[in-house]
Backbone as XML, in Angstrom:
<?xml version="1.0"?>
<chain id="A" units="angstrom">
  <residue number="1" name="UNK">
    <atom name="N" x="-27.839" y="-53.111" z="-0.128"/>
    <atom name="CA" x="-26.718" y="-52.842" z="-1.030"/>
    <atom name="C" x="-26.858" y="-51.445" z="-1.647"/>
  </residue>
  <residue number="2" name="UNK">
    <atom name="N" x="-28.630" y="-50.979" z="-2.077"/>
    <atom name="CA" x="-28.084" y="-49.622" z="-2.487"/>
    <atom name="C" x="-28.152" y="-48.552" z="-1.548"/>
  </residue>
  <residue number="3" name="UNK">
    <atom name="N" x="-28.683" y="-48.683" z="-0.832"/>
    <atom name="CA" x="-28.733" y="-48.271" z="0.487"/>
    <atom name="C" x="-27.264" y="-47.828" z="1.058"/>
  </residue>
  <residue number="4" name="UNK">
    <atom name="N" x="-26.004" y="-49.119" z="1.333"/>
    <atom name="CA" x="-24.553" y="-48.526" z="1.007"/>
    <atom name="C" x="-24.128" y="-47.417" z="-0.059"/>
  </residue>
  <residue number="5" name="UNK">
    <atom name="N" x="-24.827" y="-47.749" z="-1.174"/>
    <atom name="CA" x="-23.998" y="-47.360" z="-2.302"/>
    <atom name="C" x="-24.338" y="-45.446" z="-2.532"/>
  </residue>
  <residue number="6" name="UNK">
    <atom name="N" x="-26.055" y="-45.397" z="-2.231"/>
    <atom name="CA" x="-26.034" y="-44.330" z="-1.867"/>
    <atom name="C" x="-25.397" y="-43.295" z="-0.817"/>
  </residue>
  <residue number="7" name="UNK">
    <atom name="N" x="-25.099" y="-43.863" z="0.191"/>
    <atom name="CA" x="-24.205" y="-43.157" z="1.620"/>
    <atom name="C" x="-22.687" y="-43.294" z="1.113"/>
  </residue>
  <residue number="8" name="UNK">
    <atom name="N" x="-22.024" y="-44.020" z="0.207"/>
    <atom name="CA" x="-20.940" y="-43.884" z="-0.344"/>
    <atom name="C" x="-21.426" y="-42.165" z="-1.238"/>
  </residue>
  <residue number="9" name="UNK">
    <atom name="N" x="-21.821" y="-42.391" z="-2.310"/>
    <atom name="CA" x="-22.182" y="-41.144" z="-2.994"/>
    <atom name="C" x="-22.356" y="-40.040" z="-2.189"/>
  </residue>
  <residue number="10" name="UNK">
    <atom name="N" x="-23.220" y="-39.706" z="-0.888"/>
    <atom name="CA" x="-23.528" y="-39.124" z="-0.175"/>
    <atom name="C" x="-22.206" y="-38.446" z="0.595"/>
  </residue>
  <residue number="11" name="UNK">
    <atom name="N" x="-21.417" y="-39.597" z="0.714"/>
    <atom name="CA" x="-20.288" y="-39.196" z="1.246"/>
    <atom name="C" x="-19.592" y="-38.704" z="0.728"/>
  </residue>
  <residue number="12" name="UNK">
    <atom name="N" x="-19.110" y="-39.062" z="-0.608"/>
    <atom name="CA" x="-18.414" y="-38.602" z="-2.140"/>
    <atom name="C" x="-18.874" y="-37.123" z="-2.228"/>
  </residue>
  <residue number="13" name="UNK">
    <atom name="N" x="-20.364" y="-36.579" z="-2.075"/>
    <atom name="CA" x="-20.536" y="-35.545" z="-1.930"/>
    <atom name="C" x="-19.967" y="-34.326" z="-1.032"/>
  </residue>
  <residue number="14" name="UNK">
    <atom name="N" x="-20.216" y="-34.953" z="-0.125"/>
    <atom name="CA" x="-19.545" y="-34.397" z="1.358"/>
    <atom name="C" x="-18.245" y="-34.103" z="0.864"/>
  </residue>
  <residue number="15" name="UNK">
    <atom name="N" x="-17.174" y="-34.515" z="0.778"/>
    <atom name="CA" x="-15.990" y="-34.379" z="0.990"/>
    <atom name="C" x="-16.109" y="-33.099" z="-0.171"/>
  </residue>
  <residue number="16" name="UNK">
    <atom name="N" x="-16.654" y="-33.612" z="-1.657"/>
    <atom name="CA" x="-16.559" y="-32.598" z="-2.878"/>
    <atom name="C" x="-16.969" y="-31.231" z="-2.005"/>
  </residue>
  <residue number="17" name="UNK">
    <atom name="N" x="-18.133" y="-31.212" z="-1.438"/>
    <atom name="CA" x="-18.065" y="-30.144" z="-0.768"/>
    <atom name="C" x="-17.028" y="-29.653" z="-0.416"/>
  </residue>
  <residue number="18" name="UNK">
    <atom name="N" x="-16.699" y="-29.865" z="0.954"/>
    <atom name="CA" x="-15.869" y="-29.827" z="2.170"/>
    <atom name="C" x="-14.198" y="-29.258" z="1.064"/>
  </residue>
  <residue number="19" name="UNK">
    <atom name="N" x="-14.097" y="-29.882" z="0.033"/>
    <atom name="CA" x="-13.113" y="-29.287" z="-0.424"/>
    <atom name="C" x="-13.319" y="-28.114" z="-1.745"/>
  </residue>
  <residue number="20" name="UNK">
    <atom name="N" x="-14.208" y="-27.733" z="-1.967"/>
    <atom name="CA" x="-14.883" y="-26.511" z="-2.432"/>
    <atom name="C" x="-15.164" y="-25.408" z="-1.032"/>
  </residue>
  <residue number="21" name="UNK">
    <atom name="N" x="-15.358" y="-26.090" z="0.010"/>
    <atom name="CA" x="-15.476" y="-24.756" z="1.089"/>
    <atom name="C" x="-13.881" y="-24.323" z="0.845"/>
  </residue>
  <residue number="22" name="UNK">
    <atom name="N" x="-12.733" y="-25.657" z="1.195"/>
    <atom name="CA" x="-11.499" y="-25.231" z="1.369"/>
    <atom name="C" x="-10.819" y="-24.612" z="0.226"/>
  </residue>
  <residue number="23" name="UNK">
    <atom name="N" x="-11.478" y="-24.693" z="-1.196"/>
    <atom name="CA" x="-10.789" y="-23.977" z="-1.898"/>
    <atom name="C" x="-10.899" y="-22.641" z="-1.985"/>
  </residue>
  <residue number="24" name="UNK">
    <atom name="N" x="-12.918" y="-22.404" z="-1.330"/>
    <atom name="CA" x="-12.800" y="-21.113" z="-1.586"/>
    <atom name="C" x="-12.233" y="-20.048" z="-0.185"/>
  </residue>
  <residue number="25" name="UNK">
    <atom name="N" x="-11.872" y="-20.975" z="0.912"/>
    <atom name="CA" x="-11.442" y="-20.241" z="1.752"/>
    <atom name="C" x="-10.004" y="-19.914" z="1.466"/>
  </residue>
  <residue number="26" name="UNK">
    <atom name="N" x="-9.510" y="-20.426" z="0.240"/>
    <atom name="CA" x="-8.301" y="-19.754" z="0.583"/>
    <atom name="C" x="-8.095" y="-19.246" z="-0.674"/>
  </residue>
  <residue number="27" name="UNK">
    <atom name="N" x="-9.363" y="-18.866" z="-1.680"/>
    <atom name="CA" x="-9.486" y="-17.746" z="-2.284"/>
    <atom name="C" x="-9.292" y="-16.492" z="-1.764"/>
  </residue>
  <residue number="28" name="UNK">
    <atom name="N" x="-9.976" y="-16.638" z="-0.789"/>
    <atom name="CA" x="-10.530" y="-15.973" z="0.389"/>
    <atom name="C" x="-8.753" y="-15.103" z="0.938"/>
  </residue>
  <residue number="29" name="UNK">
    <atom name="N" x="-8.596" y="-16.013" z="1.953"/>
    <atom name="CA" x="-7.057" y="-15.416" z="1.978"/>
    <atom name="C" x="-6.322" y="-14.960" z="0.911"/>
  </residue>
  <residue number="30" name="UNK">
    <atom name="N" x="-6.010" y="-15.537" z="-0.305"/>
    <atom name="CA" x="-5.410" y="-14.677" z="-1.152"/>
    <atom name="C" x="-6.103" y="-12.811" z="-1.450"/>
  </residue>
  <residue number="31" name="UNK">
    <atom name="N" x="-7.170" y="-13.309" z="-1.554"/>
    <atom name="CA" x="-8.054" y="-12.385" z="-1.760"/>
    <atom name="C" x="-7.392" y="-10.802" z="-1.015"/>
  </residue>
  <residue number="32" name="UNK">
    <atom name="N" x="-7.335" y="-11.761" z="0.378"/>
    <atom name="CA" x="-7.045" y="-10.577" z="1.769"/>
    <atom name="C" x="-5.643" y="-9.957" z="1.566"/>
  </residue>
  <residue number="33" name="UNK">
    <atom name="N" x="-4.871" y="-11.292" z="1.371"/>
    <atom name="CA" x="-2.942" y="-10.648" z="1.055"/>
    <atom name="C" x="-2.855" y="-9.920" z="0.058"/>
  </residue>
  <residue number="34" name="UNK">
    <atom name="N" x="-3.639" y="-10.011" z="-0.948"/>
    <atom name="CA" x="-3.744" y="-9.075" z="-2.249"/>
    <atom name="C" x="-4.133" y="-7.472" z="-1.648"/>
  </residue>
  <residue number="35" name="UNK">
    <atom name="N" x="-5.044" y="-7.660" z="-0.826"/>
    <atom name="CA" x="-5.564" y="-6.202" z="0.303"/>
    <atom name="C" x="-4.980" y="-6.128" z="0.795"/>
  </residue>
  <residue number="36" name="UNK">
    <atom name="N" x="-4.368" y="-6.460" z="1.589"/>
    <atom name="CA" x="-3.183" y="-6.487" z="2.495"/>
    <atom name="C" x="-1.861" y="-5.289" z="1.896"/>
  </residue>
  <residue number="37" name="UNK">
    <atom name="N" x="-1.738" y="-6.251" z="1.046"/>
    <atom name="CA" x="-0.461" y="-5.575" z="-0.216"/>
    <atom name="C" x="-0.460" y="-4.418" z="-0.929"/>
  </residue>
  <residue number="38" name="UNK">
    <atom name="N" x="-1.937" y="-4.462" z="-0.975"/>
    <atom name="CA" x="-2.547" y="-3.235" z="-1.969"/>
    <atom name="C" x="-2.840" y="-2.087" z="-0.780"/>
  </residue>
  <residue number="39" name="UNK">
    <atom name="N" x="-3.009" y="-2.090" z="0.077"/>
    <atom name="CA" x="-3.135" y="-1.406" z="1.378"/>
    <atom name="C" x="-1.200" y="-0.702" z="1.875"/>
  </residue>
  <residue number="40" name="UNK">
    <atom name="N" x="-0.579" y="-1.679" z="1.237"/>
    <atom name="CA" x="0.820" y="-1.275" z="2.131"/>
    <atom name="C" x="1.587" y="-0.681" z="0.964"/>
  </residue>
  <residue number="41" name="UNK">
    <atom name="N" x="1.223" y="-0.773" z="-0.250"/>
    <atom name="CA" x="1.700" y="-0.224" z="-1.374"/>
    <atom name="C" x="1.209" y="1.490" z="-1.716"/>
  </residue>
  <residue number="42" name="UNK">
    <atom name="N" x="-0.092" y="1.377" z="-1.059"/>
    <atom name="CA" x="-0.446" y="3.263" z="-0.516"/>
    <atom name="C" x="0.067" y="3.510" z="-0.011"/>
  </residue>
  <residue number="43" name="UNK">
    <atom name="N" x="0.502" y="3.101" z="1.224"/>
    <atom name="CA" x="1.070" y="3.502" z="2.665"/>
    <atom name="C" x="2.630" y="4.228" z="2.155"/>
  </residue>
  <residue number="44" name="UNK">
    <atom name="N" x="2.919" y="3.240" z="1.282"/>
    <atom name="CA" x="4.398" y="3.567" z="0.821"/>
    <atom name="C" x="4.332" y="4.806" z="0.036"/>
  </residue>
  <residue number="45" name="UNK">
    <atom name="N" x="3.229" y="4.389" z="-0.883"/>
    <atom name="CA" x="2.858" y="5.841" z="-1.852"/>
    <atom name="C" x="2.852" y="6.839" z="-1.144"/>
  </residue>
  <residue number="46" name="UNK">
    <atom name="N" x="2.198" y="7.218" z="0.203"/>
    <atom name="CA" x="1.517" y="7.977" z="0.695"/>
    <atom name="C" x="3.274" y="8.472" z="1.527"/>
  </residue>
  <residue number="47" name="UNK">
    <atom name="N" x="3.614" y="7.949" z="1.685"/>
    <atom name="CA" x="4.775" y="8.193" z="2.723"/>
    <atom name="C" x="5.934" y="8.656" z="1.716"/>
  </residue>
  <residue number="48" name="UNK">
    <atom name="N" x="6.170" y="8.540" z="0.148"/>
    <atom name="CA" x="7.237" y="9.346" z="-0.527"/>
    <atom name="C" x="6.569" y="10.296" z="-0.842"/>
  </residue>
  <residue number="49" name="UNK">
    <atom name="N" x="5.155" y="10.766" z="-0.706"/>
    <atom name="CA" x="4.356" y="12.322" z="-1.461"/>
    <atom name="C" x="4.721" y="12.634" z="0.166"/>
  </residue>
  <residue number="50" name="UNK">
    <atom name="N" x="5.027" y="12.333" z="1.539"/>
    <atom name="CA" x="5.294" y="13.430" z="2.004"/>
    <atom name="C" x="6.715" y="14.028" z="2.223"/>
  </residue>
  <residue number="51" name="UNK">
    <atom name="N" x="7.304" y="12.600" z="1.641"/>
    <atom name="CA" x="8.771" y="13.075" z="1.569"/>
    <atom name="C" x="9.424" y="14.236" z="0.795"/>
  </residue>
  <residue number="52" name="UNK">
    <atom name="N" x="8.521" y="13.801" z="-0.382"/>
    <atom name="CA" x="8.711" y="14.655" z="-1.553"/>
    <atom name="C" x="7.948" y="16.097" z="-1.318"/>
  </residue>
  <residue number="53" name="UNK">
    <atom name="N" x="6.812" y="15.995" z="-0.204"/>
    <atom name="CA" x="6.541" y="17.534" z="0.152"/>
    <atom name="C" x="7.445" y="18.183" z="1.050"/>
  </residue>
  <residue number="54" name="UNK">
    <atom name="N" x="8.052" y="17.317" z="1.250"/>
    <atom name="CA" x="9.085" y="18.007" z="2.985"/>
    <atom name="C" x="10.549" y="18.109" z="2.328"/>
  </residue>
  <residue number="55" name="UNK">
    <atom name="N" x="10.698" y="17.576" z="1.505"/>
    <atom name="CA" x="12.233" y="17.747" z="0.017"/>
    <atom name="C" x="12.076" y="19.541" z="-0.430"/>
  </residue>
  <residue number="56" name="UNK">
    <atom name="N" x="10.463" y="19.958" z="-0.891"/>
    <atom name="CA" x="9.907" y="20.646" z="-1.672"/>
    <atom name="C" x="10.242" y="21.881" z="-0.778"/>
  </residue>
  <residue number="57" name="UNK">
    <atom name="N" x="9.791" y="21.730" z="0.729"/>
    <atom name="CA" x="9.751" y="22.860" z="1.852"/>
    <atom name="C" x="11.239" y="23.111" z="2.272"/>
  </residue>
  <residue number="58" name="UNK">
    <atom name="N" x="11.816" y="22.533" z="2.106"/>
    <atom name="CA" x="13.298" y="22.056" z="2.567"/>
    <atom name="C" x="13.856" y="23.316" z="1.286"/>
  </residue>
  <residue number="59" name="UNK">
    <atom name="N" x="14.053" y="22.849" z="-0.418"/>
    <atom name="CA" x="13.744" y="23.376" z="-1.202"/>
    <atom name="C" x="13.348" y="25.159" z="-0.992"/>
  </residue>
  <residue number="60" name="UNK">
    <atom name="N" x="11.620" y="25.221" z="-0.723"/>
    <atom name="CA" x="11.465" y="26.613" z="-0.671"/>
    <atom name="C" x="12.418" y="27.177" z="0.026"/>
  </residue>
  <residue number="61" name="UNK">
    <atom name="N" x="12.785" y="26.850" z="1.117"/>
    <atom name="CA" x="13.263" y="27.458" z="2.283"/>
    <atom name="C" x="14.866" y="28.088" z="2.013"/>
  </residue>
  <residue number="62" name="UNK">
    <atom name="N" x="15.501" y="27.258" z="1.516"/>
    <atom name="CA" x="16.633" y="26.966" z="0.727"/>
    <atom name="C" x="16.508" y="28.826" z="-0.373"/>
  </residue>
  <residue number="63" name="UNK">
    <atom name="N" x="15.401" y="28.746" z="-0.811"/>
    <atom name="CA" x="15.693" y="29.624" z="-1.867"/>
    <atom name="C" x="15.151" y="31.004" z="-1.188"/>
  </residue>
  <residue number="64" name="UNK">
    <atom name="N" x="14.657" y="30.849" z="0.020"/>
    <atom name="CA" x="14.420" y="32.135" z="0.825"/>
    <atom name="C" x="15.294" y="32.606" z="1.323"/>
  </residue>
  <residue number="65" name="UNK">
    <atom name="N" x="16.224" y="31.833" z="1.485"/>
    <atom name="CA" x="17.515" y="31.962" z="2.626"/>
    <atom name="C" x="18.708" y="32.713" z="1.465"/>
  </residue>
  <residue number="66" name="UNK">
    <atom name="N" x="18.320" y="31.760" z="0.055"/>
    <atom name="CA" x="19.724" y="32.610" z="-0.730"/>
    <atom name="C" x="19.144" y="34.006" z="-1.314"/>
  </residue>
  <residue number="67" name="UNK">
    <atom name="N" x="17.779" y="34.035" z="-1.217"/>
    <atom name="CA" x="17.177" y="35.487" z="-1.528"/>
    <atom name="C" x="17.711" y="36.689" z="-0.618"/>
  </residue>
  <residue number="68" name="UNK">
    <atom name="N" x="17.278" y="36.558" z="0.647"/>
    <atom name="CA" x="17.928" y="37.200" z="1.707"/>
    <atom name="C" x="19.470" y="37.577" z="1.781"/>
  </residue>
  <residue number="69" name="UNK">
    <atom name="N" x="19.891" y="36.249" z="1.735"/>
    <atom name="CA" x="21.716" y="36.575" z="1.354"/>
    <atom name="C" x="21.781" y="37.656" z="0.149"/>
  </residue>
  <residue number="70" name="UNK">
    <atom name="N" x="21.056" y="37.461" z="-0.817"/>
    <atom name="CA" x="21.314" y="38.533" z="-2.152"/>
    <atom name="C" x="20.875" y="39.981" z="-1.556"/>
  </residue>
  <residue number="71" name="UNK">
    <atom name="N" x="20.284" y="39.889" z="-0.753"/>
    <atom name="CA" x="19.505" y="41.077" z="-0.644"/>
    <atom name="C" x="20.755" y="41.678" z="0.271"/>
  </residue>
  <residue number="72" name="UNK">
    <atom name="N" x="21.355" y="41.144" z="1.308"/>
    <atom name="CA" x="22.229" y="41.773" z="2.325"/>
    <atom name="C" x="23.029" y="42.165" z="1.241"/>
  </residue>
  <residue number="73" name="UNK">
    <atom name="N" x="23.688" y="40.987" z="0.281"/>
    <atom name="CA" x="25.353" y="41.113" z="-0.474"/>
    <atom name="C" x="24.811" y="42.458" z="-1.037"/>
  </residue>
  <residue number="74" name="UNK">
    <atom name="N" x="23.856" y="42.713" z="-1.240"/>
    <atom name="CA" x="23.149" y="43.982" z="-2.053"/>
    <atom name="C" x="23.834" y="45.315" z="-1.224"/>
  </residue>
  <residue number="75" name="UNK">
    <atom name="N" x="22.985" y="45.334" z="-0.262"/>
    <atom name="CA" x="23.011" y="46.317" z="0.863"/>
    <atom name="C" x="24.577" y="46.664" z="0.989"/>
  </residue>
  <residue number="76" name="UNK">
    <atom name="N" x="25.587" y="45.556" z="0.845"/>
    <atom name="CA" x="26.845" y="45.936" z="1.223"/>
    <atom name="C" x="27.641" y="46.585" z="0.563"/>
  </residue>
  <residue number="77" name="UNK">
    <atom name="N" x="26.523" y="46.355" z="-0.912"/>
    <atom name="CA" x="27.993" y="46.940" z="-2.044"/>
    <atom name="C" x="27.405" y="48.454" z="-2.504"/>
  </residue>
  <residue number="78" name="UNK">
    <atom name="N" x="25.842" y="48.907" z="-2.130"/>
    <atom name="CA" x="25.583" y="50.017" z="-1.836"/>
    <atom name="C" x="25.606" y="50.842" z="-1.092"/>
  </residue>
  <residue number="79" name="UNK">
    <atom name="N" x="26.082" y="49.907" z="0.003"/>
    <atom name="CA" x="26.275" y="50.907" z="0.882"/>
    <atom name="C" x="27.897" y="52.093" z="0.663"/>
  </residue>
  <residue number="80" name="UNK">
    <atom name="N" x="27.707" y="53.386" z="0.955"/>
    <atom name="CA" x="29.294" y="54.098" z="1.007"/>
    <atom name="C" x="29.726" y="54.205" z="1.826"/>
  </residue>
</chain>
């Protein structure tokens, strides 16, 4: 009889285990989607700093081009 009663307990154990592995395995996964997320939330970061560098060049370029124009409109109205 205690002989049962212990392999009941024994077993009672087991499972307590078995569902402490499973809780922490899907600590585990959260763990990863949190990395996961936190990984794709750079990516995004990383991908409007080059937008915003290629806005910026777009930008310079923009103000080289109306420099030049000033410089010709220049030339034209000095010239006689």
């Amino acid at each position: 009889m205690q002989g049962n009663a212990t392999k009941v307990q024994g077993d009672a154990t087991k499972v307590q285990g078995d569902a402490t592995k499973v809780q922490g395995n899907a600590t585990k996964v959260q763990g990863d989607a949190t990395k996961v997320q936190g990984n794709a939330t750079k990516v995004q970061g990383d991908a409007t700093k080059v937008q915003g560098d290629a806005t910026k060049v777009q930008g310079d370029a923009t103000k080289v081009q109306g420099d030049a124009t000033k410089v010709q409109v220049k030339r034209l109205v000095c010239t006689p």
